[in-house]
C-alpha positions in Angstrom: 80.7 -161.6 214.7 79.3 -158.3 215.3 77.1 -160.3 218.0 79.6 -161.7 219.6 81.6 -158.6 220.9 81.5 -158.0 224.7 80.2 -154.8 225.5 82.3 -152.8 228.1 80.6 -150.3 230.4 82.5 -147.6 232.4 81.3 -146.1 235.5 83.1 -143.2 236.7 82.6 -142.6 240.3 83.1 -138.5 240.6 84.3 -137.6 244.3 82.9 -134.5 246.1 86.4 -132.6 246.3 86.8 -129.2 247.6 84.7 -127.2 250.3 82.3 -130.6 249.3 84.6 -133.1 251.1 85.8 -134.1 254.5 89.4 -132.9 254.6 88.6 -129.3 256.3 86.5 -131.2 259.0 89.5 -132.9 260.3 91.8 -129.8 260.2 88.8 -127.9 262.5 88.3 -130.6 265.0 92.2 -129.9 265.5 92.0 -126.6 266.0 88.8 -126.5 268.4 90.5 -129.5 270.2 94.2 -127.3 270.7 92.1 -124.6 271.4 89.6 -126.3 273.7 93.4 -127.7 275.6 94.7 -124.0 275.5 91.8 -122.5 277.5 92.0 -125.4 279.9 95.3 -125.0 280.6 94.5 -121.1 281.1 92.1 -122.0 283.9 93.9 -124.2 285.5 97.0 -121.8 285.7 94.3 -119.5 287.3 93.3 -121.4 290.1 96.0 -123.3 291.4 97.9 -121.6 294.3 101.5 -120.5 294.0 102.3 -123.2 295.6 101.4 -125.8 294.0 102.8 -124.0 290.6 106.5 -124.4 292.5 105.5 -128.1 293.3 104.5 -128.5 289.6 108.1 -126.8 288.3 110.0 -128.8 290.9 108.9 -132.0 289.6 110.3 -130.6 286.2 113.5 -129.3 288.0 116.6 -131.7 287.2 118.2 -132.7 290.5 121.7 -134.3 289.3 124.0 -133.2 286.7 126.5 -136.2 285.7 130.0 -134.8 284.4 132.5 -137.1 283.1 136.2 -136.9 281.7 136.5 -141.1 280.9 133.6 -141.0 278.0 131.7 -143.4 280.3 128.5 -141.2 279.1 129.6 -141.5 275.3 129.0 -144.0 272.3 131.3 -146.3 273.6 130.8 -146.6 276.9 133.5 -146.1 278.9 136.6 -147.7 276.3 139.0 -146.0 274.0 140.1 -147.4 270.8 144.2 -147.6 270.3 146.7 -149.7 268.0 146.3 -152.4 271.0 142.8 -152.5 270.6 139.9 -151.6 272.8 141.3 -149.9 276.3 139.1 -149.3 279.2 139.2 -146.8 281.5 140.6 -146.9 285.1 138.7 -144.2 286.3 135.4 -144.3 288.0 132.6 -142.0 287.1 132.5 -138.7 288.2 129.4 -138.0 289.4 128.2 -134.4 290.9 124.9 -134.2 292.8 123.6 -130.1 292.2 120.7 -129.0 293.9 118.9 -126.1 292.0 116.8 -123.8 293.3 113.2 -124.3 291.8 112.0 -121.0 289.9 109.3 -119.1 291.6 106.5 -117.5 290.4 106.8 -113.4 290.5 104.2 -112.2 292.4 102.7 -108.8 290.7 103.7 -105.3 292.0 101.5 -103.7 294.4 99.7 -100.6 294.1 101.9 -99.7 297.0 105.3 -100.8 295.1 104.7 -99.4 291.9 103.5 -96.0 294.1 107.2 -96.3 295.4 108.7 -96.5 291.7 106.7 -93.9 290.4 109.6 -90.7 289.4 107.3 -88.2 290.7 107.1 -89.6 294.4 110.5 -87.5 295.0 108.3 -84.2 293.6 105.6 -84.8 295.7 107.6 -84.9 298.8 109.5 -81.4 297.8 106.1 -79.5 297.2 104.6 -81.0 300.3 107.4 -79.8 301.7 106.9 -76.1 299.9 103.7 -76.2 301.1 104.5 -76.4 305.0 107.1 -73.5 304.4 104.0 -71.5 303.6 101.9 -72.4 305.9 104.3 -71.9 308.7 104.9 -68.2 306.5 101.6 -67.4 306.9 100.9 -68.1 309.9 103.8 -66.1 311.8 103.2 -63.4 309.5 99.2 -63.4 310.4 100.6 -63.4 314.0 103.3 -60.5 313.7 100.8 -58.0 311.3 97.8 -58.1 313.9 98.5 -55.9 317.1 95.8 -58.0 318.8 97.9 -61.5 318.4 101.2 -59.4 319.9 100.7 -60.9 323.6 99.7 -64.4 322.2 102.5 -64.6 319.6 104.8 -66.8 322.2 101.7 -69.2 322.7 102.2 -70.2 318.8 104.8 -72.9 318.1 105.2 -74.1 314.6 108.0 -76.7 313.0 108.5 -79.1 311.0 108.6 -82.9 312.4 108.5 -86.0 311.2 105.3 -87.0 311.5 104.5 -83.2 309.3 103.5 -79.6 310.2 103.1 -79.2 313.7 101.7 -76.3 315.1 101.1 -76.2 319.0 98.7 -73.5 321.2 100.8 -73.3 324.3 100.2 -71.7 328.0 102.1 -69.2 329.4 102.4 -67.6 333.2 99.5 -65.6 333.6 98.0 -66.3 329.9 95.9 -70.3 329.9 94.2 -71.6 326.9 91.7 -73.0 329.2 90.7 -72.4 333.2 91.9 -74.9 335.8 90.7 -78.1 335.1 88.0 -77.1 332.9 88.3 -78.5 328.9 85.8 -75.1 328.1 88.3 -72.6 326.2 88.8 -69.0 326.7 87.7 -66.2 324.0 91.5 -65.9 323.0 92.0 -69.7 322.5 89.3 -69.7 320.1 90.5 -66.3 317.9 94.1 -68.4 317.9 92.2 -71.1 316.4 90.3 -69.5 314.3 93.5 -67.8 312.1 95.1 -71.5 312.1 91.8 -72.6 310.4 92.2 -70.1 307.7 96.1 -71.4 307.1 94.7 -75.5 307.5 92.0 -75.0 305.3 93.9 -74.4 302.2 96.4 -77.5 303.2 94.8 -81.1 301.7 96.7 -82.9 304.2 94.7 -84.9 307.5 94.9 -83.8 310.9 95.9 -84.7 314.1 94.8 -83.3 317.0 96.5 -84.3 320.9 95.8 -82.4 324.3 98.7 -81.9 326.4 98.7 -81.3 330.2 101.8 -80.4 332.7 102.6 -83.1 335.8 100.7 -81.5 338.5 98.6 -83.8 340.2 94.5 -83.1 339.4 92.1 -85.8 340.8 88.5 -84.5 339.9 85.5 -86.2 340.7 84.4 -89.6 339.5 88.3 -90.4 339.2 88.7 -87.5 336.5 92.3 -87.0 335.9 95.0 -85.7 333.4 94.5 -87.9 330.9 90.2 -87.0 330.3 90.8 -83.2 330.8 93.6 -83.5 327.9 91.5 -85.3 326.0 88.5 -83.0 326.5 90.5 -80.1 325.8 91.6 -82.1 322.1 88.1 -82.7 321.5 87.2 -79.3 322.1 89.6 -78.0 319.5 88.1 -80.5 317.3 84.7 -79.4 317.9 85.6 -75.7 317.4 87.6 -76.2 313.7 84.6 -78.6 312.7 82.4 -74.9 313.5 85.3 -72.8 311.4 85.0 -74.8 308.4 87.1 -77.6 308.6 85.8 -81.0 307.5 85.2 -83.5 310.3 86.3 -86.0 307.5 90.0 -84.5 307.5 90.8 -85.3 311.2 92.5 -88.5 311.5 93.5 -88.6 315.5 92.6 -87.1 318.7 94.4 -88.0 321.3 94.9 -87.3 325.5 98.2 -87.4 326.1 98.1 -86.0 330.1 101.6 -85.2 330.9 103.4 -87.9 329.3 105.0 -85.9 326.2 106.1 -82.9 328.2 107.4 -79.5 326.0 109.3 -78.5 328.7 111.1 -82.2 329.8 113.2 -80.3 332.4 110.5 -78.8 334.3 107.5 -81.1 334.0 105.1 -79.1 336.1 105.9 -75.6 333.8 102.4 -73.8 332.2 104.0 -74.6 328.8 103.3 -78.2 328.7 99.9 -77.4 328.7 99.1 -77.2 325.4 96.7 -78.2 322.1 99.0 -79.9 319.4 97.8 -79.9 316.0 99.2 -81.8 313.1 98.9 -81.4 309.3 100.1 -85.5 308.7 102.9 -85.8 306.1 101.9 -87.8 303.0 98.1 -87.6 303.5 95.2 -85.6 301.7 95.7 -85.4 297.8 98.8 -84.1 296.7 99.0 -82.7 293.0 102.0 -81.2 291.8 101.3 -77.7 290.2 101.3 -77.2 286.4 104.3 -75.9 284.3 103.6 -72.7 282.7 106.0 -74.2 279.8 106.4 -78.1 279.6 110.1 -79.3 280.3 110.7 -76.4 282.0 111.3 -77.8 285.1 113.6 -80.5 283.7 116.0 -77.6 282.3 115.9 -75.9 285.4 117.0 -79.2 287.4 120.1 -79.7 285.0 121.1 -76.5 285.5 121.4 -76.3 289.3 122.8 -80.0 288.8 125.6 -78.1 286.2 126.2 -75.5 288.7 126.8 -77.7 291.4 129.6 -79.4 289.8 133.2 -78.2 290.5 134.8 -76.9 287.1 137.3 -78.8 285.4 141.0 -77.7 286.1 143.1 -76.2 283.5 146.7 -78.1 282.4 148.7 -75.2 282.7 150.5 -74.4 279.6 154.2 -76.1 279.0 156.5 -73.5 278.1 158.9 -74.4 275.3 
């Protein structure tokens, strides 16, 4: 009997589970293959113009909106259930056509925009502003406090334009920066020069220089005229605040204007339109604001002028009882 028994053998076939197996293989080919799609769609993003990224949105932009009071657009399509049975409805579809403006990509700021929305652009201006107060300070004080400068102090002419600090070496009767129809300047032009050098040179704003003449008719050889000798005589000043100190890299302009910008418009032939204009350019150089002795206090000092400038509050008068 004992012969006859089957004998049974079992063979257990032991998986490789765990880090062993393939599970985590699938899992990372997903994630290389969404990553691999992200990057893609990164450089494609990056080097497609604007527009074609509106032509891409406006194929995604829905062009009709369908509004409609009968339940045409419902479950039951178009038909209302009463006691009588199914009902349809008499009225035809409403249908409205809106046209949507496709979205547009924002285009970044400038440096130039976000210059404009920078808080202390409004500062800037204000001490550039202080700044050509002083200048103009010092100068008409440099003028007033040297007895040499007391017969040229009408042949200095500063203000405020525009364009920035302008400060003009004029003629007079009897008194020339320069001899007739020469662009070689007298001993005098060049000590006036030499004190606006000293005022310029602590400015970090650029410079334009112009050469002015008056209307009178001057016909030099070789077809010389007004406009060469004024720009002769602007060269020359350039030349001679390049020699004082004044970086050549800081002058922006020179310019001949003859006689077509004349000081004196109602007399164009008067020895006052002759003249060397030169112009410390408004919003040039590198401005920096000075620093506070205490941080904030300029902010406190603002709110209190702003405080000050408002009208006080009336008073109810009392009610008498």
């Amino acid at each position: 009997m004992a012969e006859d028994q089957p004998i049974i053998i079992k063979k257990v076939n032991k998986g490789h589970g765990g880090h062993h197996g393939g599970a985590w293989k699938v899992a990372y080919a997903d994630f290389v293959t969404a990553m691999m799609a992200f990057f893609l769609l990164l450089w494609l993003l990056n080097s497609v113009t604007q527009e074609q990224l509106e032509g891409v949105s406006n194929y995604f932009t829905p062009t009709t909106v369908s509004k409609s009071t009968s339940g045409s657009d419902g479950a039951l399509g178009g038909t209302v259930l009463s006691e009588q049975g199914a009902l349809t409805a008499t009225a035809s579809r409403v249908t409205a056509k809106l046209d949507l403006p496709p979205p547009k990509v924002q285009p970044k700021e400038t440096k130039q925009e976000q210059g404009e929305s920078n808080p202390t652009k409004e500062a800037l201006k204000k001490h550039e502003q202080e700044q050509f107060e002083k200048a103009k300070e010092k100068l008409e004080n440099a003028i007033k406090d040297n007895p040499a400068f007391k017969r040229l102090a009408e042949s200095l002419m500063i203000d405020n334009t525009p364009e920035g600090l302008r400060i003009q070496i004029v003629d007079q009767d009897g008194l020339a920066m320069f001899p007739s129809g020469s662009a070689k300047m007298f001993l005098h032009t060049r000590k006036i020069l030499e004190l606006v050098s000293k005022v310029i040179s602590t400015q970090p704003q650029d410079l334009a220089i112009s050469g002015h003449t008056d209307a009178k008719k001057f016909g030099g050889s070789g077809g010389y005229s007004n406009w060469e000798l004024s720009a002769d005589r602007a060269n020359a000043a350039r030349r001679a605040l390049i020699k004082l100190g004044i970086p050549g890299k800081r002058i922006g302009r020179v310019v001949g204007m003859a006689a077509k910008e004349p000081l004196m418009k109602d007399d164009p032939e008067n020895a006052r339109n002759r003249r060397l204009s030169i112009i410390l350019l408004r919003g040039t150089g590198k401005q920096k604001l000075p620093k506070e002795a205490l941080p904030g206090l300029r902010d406190i000092q603002k709110k209190q002028l702003q405080t000050q400038k408002k009208p006080p509050k009336p008073v109810a008068p009392a009610s008498g009882k």
